[in-house]
N, C-alpha and C positions, 0 to 999 in steps of 0.2 A: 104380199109381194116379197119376194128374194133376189138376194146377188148370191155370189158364189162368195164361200166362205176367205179366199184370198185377196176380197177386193175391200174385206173390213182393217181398219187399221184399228180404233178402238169405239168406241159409246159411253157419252157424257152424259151427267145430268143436264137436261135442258138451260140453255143459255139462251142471253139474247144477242142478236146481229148489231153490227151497224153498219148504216146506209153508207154505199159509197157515191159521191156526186160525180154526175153525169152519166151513170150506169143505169139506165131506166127499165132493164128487162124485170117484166111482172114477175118471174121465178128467181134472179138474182135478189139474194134478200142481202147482201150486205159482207162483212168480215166479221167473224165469230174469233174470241180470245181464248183459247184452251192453253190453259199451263203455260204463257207468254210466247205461244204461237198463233201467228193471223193463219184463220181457214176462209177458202170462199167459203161462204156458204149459199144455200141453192135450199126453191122448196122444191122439193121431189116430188109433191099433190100436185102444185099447180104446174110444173114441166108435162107430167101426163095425161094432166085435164080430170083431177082426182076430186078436184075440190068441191065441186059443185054438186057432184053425186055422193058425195059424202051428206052434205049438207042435204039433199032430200029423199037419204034412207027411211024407214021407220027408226024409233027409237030402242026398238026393240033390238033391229038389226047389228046396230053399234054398238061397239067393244067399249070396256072400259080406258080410257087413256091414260097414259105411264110415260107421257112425253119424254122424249130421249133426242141428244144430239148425236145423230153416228157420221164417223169418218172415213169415207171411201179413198181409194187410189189406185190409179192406171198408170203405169208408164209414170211413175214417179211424179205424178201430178195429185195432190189431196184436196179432198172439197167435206165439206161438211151440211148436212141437212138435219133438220128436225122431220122425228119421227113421232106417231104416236104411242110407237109402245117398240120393241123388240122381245121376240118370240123365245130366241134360240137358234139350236145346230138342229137340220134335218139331213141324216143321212141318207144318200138315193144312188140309184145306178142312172144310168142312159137310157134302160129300157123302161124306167118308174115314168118317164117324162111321155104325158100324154100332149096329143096337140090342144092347141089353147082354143078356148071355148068362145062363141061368135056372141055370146051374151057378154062377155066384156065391153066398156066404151072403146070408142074409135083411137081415142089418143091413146089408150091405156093397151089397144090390141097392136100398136102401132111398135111398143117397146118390149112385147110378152115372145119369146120365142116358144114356151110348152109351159104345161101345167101340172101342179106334184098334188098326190092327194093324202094327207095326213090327219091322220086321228078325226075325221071326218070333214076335213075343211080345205076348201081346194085354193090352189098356191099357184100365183102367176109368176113364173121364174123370169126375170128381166133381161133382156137384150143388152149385156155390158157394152159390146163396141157400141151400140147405138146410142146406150146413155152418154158414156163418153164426151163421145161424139158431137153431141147437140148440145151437153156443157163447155167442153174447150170453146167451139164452133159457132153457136148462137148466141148463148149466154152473155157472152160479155163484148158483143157485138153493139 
């Protein structure tokens, strides 16, 4: 999965959260300490309904994991999530973007606006407003 290259601020080595009381949303994991700034942070598997189809891939299927904390931001708003790994810069035009494939999950087709195909591996580009959106919005509801 990708965001656009302007919505990354940086990528930590993996940290851990802490819980904040009375904020019970299953993907709110808490406030992450980077360099003595609090980040939300958010899982970005379980907002899209990742987790579980992760968990019954074959083993074959599954990437080696390079857990990473990255730092997104919209509208001068930063949140932080744990990733399994970051890839890199894929450079693409408008016309690279195919439409997104119905073999996707429901949640996960819900936030995919097109799909990019690189070095043989196909790439569901993310719906920004919509991420946003459902973190400001939901999340800490």
């Amino acid at each position: 999965m990708a965001l656009t290259t302007k919505r990354f601020v940086e990528v930590h080595e993996s940290t851990s959260s802490h819980r904040v009381p009375h904020l019970s949303s299953p993907s709110f994991l808490g406030l992450a300490n980077l360099r003595g700034t609090l980040h939300l942070c958010f899982s970005i598997s379980q907002l899209l309904g990742l987790e579980a189809t992760i968990k019954t891939l074959p083993q074959s299927d599954r990437h080696t994991p390079q857990p990473r904390l990255i730092v997104i931001e919209k509208d001068g708003e930063r949140w932080a999530t744990p990733v399994d790994r970051v890839e890199g810069l894929i450079r693409y035009s408008q016309e690279d973007i195919q439409k997104a494939s119905v073999t996707i999950s429901n949640a996960a087709s819900t936030f995919t606006f097109g799909m990019l195909e690189s070095e043989k591996r196909r790439i569901a580009l993310l719906d920004e407003e919509l991420l946003f959106y459902q973190l400001k919005n939901h999340l800490l509801q």
